[in-house]
NUFI-596148 format. One record per residue: residue in three letters; x, y, z of N, C-alpha, C in turn. Coordinates in steps of 0.02 Angstrom, whole numbers, plus 50000, padded with zeros to 5 digits. Each point is the difference from the previous one (the first is absolute). Layout:
! residues N
AlaXYZXYZXYZ...
! end
This chain:
! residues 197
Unk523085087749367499325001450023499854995850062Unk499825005550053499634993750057499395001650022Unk499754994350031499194999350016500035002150078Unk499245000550005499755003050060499664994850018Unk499645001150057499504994550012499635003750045Unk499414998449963499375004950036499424994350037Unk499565003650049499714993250022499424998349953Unk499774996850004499534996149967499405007549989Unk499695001549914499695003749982499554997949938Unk499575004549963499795000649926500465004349973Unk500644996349957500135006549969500314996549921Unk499174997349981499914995249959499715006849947Unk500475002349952499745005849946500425001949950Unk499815002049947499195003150002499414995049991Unk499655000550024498994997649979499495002649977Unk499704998249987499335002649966499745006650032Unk499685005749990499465004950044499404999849967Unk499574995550036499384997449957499305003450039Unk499675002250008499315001850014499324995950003Unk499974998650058499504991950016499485005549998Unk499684998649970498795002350018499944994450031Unk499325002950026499744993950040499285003550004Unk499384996650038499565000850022499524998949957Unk499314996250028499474998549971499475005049979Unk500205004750063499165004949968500155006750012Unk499895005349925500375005550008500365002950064Unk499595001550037500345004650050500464996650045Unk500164992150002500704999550022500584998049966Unk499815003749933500254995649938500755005950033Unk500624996849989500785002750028500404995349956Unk500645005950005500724997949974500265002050038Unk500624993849999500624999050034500744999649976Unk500715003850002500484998549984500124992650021Unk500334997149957500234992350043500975000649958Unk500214997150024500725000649974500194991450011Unk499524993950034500304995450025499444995049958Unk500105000049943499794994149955500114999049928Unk499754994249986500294996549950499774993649982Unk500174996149930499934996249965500134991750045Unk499694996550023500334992550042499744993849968Unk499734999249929499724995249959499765001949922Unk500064996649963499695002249942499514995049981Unk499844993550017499524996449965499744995850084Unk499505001750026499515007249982500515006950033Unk499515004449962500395007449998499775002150085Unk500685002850030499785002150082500735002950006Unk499805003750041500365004750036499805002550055Unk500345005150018499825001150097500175009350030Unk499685001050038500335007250032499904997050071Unk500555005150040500164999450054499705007950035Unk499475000050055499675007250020500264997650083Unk499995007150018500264997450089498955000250027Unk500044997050041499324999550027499635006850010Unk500215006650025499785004750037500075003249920Unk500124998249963499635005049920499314999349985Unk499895007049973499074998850007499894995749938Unk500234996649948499864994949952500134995050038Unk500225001150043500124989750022499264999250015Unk499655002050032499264996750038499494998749912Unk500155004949963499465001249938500164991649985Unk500845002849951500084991549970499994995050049Unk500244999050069499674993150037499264997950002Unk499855005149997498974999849993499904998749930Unk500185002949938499704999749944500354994449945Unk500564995850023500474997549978500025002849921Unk500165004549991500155001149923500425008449997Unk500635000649969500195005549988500355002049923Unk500075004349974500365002949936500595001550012Unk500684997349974500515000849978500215006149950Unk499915006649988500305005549960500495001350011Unk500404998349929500645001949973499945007949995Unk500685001350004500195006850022500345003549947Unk499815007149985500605003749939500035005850031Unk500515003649954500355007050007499425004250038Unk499484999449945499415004849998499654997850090Unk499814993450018500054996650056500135002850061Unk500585001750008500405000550038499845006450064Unk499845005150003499715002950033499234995450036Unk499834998249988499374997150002500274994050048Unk500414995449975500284994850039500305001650056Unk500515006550020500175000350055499485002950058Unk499455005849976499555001750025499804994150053Unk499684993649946499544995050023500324997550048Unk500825000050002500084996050052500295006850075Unk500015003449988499945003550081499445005150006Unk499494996749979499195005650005499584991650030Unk499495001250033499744992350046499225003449970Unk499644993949959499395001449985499404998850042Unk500475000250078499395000850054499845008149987Unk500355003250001499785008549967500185002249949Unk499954998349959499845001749923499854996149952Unk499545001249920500104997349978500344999949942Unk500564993849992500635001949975499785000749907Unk499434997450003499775000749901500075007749982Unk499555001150048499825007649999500505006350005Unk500555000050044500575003450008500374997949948Unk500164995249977500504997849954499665001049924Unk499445003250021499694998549898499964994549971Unk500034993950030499994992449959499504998449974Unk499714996149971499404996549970499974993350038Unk499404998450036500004994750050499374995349929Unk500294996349972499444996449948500014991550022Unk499634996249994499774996449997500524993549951Unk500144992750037500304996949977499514995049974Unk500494995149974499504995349954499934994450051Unk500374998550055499854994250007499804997850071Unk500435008750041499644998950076499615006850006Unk499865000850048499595005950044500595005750031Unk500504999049987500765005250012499925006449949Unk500015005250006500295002749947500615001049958Unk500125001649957500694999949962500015009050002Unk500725001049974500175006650011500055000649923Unk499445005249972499974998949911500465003249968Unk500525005450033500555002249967500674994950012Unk499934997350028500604994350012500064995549925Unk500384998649962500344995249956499864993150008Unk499844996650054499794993250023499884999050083Unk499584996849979499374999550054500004991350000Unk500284996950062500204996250026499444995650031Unk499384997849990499155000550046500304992850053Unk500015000050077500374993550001499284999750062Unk500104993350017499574997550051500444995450041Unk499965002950088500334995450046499774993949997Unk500504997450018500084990349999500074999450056Unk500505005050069500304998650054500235005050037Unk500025000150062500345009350034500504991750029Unk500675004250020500634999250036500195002650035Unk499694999650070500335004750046500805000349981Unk500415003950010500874998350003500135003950068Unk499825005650008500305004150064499575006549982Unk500515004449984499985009449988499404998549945Unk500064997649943499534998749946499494992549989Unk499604998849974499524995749989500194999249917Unk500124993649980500034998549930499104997549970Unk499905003749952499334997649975500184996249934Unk500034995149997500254996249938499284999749977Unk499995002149928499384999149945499994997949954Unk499754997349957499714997249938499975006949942Unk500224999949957500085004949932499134998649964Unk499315003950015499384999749953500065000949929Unk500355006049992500105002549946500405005049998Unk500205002549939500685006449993499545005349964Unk500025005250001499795004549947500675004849979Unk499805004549936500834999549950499495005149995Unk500395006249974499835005749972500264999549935Unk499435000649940500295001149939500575004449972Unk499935005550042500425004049974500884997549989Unk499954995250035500654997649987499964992649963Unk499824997749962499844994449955499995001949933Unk500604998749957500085001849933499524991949962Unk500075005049916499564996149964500034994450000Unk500644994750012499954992550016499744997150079Unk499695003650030499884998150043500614999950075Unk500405001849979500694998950042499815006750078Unk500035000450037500125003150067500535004050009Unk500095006150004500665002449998499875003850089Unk500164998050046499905000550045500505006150058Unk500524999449952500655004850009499715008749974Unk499755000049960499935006649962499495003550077Unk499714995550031499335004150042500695004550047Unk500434999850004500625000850043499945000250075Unk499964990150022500094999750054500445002050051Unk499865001150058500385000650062499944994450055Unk500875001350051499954995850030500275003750057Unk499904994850075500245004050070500554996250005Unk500635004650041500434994750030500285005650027Unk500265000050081500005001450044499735008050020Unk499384997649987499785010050032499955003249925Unk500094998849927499955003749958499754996849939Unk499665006149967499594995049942500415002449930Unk500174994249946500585000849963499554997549915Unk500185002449953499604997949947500534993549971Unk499904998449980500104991849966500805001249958Unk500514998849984500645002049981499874998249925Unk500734999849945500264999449944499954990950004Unk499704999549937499834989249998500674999149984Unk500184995150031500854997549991499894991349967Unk499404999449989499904991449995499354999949976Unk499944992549981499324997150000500094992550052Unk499354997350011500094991150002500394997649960Unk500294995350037500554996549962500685003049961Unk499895008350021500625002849933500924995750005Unk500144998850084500534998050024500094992449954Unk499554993649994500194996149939500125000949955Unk499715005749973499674998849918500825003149989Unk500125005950056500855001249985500624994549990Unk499904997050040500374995150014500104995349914Unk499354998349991500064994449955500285007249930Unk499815005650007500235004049945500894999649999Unk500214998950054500815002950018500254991349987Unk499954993550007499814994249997499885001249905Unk499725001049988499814998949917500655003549966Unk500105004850017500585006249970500644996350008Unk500054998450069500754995249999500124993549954Unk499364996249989500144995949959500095002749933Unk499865005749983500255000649939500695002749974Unk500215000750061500415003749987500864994249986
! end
């Protein structure tokens, strides 16, 4: 097998296809495809999207510092690619897409109410970088759709049947080959067996 060498790119995949809301007061209330964020702390909870400047959400969230994070499914998926090559300087994307634009608990953003989790985050910081602007935020609150929460309380977050992008195509989530930690817990199993043997 031999390698290539390509020049310097993103071809960091697959990632998330998540659906940012944004906006304070109905009528500029918009969604956005974002494909360029993610998790960068857990205590406190924050994460970040990356928008190029000339998107019509960049001016909302630089003005309103607060946007929604919606996780993406099967059902999703039309809706998610829409949002990201339709510009809600002419249209509005709730309305074409059939979404439910409702009300979060903790900012003035809307959440997308058919989405599985609703992400409520508030900027901390914009990053210029170049092509894109990093908005690193603060996690307000999460919202969870019951429908996926069995009687112990547990989250089954897989069943909503997420999707993800990686290069140009949107792919549903594969066959679980693992959990956390499965690669030890093997180890010390194959480790236990030899000693008995």
């Amino acid at each position: 097998m031999a390698k290539q060498i390509w020049k310097a790119g993103t071809v960091l995949y697959p990632v998330p296809a998540v659906m940012v809301s944004c906006g304070e007061y109905p009528k500029e209330r918009n969604i956005i495809t974002v494909a360029w964020t993610g998790t960068i702390n857990t205590n406190p909870a924050m994460t970040y999207i990356s928008l190029r400047p000339e998107r019509y959400s960049y001016n909302i969230i630089k003005r309103t510092g607060e946007f929604v994070i919606n996780l993406t499914t099967k059902k999703l998926a039309w809706a998610c690619d829409f949002c990201g090559v339709k510009s809600g300087r002419d249209i509005d994307k709730f309305e074409k897409t059939h979404l439910t634009s409702a009300e979060a608990s903790k900012i003035n953003a809307p959440i997308i109410y058919e989405s599985p989790i609703n992400i409520e985050c508030k900027v901390d910081k914009i990053i210029p970088l170049g092509s894109h602007h990093m908005f690193v935020a603060n996690v307000m609150a999460v919202d969870v759709s019951d429908e996926y929460i069995d009687k112990n309380g547990k989250f089954h977050f897989n069943k909503s049947k997420p999707i993800c992008y990686s290069h140009g195509e949107y792919f549903l989530l594969g066959d679980k080959i693992g959990s956390f930690g499965y690669s030890v817990k093997k180890a010390k199993t194959n480790r236990a067996n030899q000693n008995h043997k």
